[in-house]
N, C-alpha and C positions, 0 to 999 in steps of 0.2 A: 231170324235175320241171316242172310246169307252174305258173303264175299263176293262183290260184282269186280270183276276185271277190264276194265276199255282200252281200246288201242287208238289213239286219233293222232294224226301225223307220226307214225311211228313212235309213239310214246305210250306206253303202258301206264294206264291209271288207278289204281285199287284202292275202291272204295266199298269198307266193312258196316258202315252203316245203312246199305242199300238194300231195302228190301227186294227180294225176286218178284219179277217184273211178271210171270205169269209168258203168256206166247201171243202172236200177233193175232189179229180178230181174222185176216182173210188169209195168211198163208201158214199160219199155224206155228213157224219157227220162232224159238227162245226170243225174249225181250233183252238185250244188252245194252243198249246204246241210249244214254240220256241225249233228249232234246233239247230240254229247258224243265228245271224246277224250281216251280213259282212259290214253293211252300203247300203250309195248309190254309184251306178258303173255305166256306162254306155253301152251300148250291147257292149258284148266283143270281137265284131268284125264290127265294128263300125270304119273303119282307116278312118282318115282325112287325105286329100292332103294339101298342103301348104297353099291354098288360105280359107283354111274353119279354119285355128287355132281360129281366131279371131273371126267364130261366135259362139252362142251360142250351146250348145250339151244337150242332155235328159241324166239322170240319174235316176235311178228307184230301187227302195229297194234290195238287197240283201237278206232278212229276210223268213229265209228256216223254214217250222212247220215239225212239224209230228202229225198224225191222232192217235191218241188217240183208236183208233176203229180199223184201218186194218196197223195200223204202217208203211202209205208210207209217203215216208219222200219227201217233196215236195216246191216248191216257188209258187206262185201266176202269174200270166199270166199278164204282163205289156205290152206286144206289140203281136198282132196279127203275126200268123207264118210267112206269104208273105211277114212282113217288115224285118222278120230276114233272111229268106233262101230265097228271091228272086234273091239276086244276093248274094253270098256268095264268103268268101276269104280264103276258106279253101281247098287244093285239096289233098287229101288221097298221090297221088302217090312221093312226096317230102319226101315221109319218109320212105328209103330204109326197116328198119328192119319191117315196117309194110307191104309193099308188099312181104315182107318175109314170113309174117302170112300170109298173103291171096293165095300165091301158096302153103304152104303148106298147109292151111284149103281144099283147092281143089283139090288136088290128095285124103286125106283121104277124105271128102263127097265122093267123085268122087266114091271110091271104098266100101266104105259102103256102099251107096245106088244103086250100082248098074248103073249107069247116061251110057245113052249112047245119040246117035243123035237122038232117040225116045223121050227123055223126054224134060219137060220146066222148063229153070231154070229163077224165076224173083228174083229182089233185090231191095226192095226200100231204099229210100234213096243212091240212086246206087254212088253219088257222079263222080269222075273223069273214071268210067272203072277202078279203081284201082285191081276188085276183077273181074270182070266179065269179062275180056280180057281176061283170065287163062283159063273160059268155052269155051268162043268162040275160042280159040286157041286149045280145044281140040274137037271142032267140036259139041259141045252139044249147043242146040239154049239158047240164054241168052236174056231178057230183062233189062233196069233197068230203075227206076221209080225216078226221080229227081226234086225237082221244082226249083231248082236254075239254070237259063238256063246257064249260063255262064261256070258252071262245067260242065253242059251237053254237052256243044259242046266240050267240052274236051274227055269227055267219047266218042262221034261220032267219031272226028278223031282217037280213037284207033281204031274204027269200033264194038265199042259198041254199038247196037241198043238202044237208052232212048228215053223216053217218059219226057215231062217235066211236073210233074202234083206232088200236092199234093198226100200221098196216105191216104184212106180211103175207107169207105163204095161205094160211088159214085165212085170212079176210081175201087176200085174192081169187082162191078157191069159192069162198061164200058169194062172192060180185059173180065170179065167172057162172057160175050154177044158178044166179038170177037171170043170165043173161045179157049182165053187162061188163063190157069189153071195151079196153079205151082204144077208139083211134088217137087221141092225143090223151097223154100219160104226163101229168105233171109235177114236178117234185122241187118245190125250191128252198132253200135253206133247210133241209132237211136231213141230207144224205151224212152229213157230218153226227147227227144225232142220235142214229141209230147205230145198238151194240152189239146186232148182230147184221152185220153186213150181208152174209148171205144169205138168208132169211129173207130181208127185205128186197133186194134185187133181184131173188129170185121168182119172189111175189112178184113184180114188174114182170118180167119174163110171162108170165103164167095170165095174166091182166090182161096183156097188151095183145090186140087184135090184131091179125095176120100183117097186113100191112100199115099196121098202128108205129105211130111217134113216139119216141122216150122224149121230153126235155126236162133238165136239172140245171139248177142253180145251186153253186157253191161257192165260198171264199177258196180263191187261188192260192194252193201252200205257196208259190214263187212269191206272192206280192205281200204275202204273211212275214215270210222272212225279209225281203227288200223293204217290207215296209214298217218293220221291228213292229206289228200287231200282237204283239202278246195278250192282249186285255181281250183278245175276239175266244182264250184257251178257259177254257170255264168244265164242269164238270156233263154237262149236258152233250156237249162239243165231244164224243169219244174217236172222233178222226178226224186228219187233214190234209186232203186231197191235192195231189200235183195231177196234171193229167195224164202222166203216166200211172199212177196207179188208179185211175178211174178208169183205166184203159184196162188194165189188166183185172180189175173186178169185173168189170161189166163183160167181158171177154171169157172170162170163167165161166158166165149166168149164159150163153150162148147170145150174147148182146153186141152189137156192133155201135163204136159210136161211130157217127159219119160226118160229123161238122161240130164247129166250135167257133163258138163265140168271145171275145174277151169284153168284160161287161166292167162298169167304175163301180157299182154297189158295191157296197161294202166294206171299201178298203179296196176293192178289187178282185172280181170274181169272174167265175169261169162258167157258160152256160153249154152245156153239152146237147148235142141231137144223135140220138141211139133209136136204133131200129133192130128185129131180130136178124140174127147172123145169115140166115137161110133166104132172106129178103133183096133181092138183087136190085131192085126197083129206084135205090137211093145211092149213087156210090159215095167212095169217103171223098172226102174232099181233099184238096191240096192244104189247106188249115190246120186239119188236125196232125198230119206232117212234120208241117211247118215247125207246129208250139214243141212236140216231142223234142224235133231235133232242138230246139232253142233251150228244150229245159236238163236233155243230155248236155247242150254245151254250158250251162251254166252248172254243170257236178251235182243235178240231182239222179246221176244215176251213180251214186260215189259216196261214200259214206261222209268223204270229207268235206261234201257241199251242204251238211247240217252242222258243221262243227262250231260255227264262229257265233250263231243266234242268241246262244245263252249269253256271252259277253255283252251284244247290245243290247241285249236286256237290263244287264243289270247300270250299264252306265244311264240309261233311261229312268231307272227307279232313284239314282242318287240325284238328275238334275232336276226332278220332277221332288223330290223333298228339300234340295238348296232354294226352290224358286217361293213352296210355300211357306218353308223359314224366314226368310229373308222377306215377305209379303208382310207374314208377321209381326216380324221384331223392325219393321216402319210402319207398325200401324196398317196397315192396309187389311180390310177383310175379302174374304172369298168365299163366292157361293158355288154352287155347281147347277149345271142346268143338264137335265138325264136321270133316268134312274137304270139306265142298261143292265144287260148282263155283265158287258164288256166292262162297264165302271164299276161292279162292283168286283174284279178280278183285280183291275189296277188298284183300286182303295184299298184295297185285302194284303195284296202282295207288298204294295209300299206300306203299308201300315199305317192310311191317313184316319185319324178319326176326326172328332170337331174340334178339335184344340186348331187343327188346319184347314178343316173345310167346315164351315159352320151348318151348310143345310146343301140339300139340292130342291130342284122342280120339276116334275115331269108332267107332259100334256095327259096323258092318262091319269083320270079319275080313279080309277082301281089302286093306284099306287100312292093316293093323297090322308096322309093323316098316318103314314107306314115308316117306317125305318129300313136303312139297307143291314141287310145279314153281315152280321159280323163285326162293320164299324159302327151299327147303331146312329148313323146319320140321317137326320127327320127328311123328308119327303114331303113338298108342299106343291100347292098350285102353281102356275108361274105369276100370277099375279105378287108371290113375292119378295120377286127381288124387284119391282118397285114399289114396294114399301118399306125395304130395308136400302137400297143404291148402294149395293156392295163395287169395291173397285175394281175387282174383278170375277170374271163368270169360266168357269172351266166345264168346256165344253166335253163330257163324258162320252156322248155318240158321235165324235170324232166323225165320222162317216156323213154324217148331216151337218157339218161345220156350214155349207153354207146355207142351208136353212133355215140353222138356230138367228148365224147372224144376220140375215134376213130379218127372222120374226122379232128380236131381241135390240135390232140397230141400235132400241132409241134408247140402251145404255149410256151413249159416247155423249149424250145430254149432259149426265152427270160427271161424265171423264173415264166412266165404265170401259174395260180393257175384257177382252174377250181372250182365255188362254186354253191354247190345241195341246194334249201331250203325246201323242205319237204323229210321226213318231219320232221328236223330239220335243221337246217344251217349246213352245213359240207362243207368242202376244200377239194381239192383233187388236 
């Protein structure tokens, strides 16, 4: 245990209980500056079957820094990647309004860059075919790069070609020496995942064809912190991207990004267009300009534009246990409808078990007859919360609020109340 010292608003803070933080993933310099510590959680996708309640489970810090030096905001690497994405409980195509984004992401690439049966399009982290089915169904060759084999063969039976491999340097090198090269390079929800950032970018780098496309999709650190998203920080999550520091990674890897998008997934995310630095063919845009200076003016280039998050955190986690107390002690029950990553960070953090939430549901079969890690909360079809007509349903994937309440409307039959927690408690 070491003596951490912090300075925020000119106030010296010293705290002896603070383990050393280790150094930033992309600029190397000391870890000092807490972001938010959520506690201990266990991987957030971590489900137990019945017969493992009773043994013992890992729990591992919560406790997000940010670098002093190139302001990425980040956690410390507690489990090697293969114990998290080797076999994964996550499949993309369960969540209608997001296969929504991904055909429409592919008709626009599709016609801005020209894509025909001539080119190659890869995607790592390819997950179920969710995104890549849309290419191969329009005839354009698709790979996608996956290590969790269990979603891969999900992505095969669409007749999505995957490969099941980490991606990086070494997988980049093995594509490029077959001979395949991406003119479009796809990477969504992914960049945050990966613990060795330079590594993986610069796999990108090495992939990507002379005049080949970068695009990535990530949650926006701005709309993370405006949007008090804490429940999105889980253990798999080892960065959080402002697009200044995607700027200056990708800048490192000799990458140019040249446009930018602001995307509503996810809470609200950022999809970047990068090309190599050497590629004149694409300039930048007035956009990507634009967000810098926007996120310069709002003090993310300033230590003291992370200082206030922890606070609304924590008033989040007390009115988010006033609302199920008091659900409670009237009588009222509550179910949960999700089994996210993100909800099992909020359930962990607040400390709800089933004394407060009795069950959840998830559209995913892989996840039915399971418990969530850590609070031991059952996991069920959705067929049952009508068979119990709990009074209210707390919606976990936040993000999908309106497509739970969409699928779920015909609660308000029974007087069912639909309740959002970030990023505040609110009923609906």
């Amino acid at each position: 245990m070491t003596t951490s010292i912090l300075r925020v608003n000119d106030q010296t803070i010293t705290d002896s209980r603070r383990p050393a933080a280790g150094c930033c993933r992309h600029c190397q310099a000391p870890l000092r500056r807490t972001f938010v510590d959520l506690g201990m959680s266990p991987p957030c996708e971590s489900f137990l079957s019945a017969d493992q309640l009773n043994d013992s489970e890992m729990f591992y810090p919560l406790h997000v820094y940010v670098c002093d030096r190139c302001f990425l905001v980040q956690l410390q690497q507690y489990l090697p990647p293969d114990a998290i994405f080797s076999e994964y409980a996550y499949f993309s195509s369960y969540a209608e309004s997001w296969l929504a984004h991904a055909r429409a992401y592919t008709d626009q690439i599709i016609a801005r860059l020209n894509l025909t049966g001539r080119h190659q399009v890869i995607e790592v982290a390819s997950n179920d075919g969710y995104l890549l089915q849309y290419f191969v169904a329009r005839g354009i060759p698709a790979l996608g790069i996956e290590p969790a084999a269990n979603v891969a063969a999900a992505a095969a039976a669409k007749g999505v070609p995957t490969r099941v491999a980490f991606f990086g340097r070494s997988t980049a090198r093995a594509l490029a020496g077959e001979g395949l090269r991406a003119d479009l390079l796809i990477g969504n929800n992914v960049l945050a995942q990966v613990p060795d950032i330079g590594d993986f970018v610069g796999g990108m780098k090495e992939v990507l064809r002379e005049n080949g496309v970068i695009t990535m999709e990530f949650p926006h650190l701005v709309r993370l912190i405006d949007g008090n998203q804490f429940d999105t920080i889980y253990h798999e999550h080892f960065s959080y991207f402002s697009l200044r520091t995607a700027h200056a990674i990708f800048a490192s890897h000799g990458l140019t990004i040249f446009d930018v998008d602001e995307l509503t997934t996810h809470g609200g995310s950022l999809r970047i267009y990068a090309r190599h630095e050497e590629d004149s063919s694409r300039p930048v845009s007035d956009a990507v300009g634009a967000l810098l200076a926007r996120e310069v003016a709002s003090g993310f280039d300033r230590i003291e534009g992370y200082s206030t998050f922890a606070g609304e955190v924590e008033e989040t986690k007390r009115s988010l246990l006033e609302f199920l107390i008091g659900a409670k002690r009237a009588g009222r029950s509550v179910a949960g409808y999700g089994a996210p990553g993100k909800g099992n960070t909020l359930l962990n953090y607040c400390g709800i078990r089933t004394d407060l939430l009795e069950y959840t549901v998830d559209r995913n079969p892989y996840k039915h007859g399971k418990f969530l890690p850590g609070t031991h909360i059952p996991v069920f079809a959705p067929g049952r919360i009508d068979e119990t007509r709990p009074d209210y349903v707390l919606i976990l994937p936040w993000n999908l609020k309106d497509e739970v309440t969409a699928q779920m409307g015909h609660i308000r039959t029974w007087g069912g109340q639909f309740v959002v927690p970030i990023p505040r408690v609110s009923v609906c």
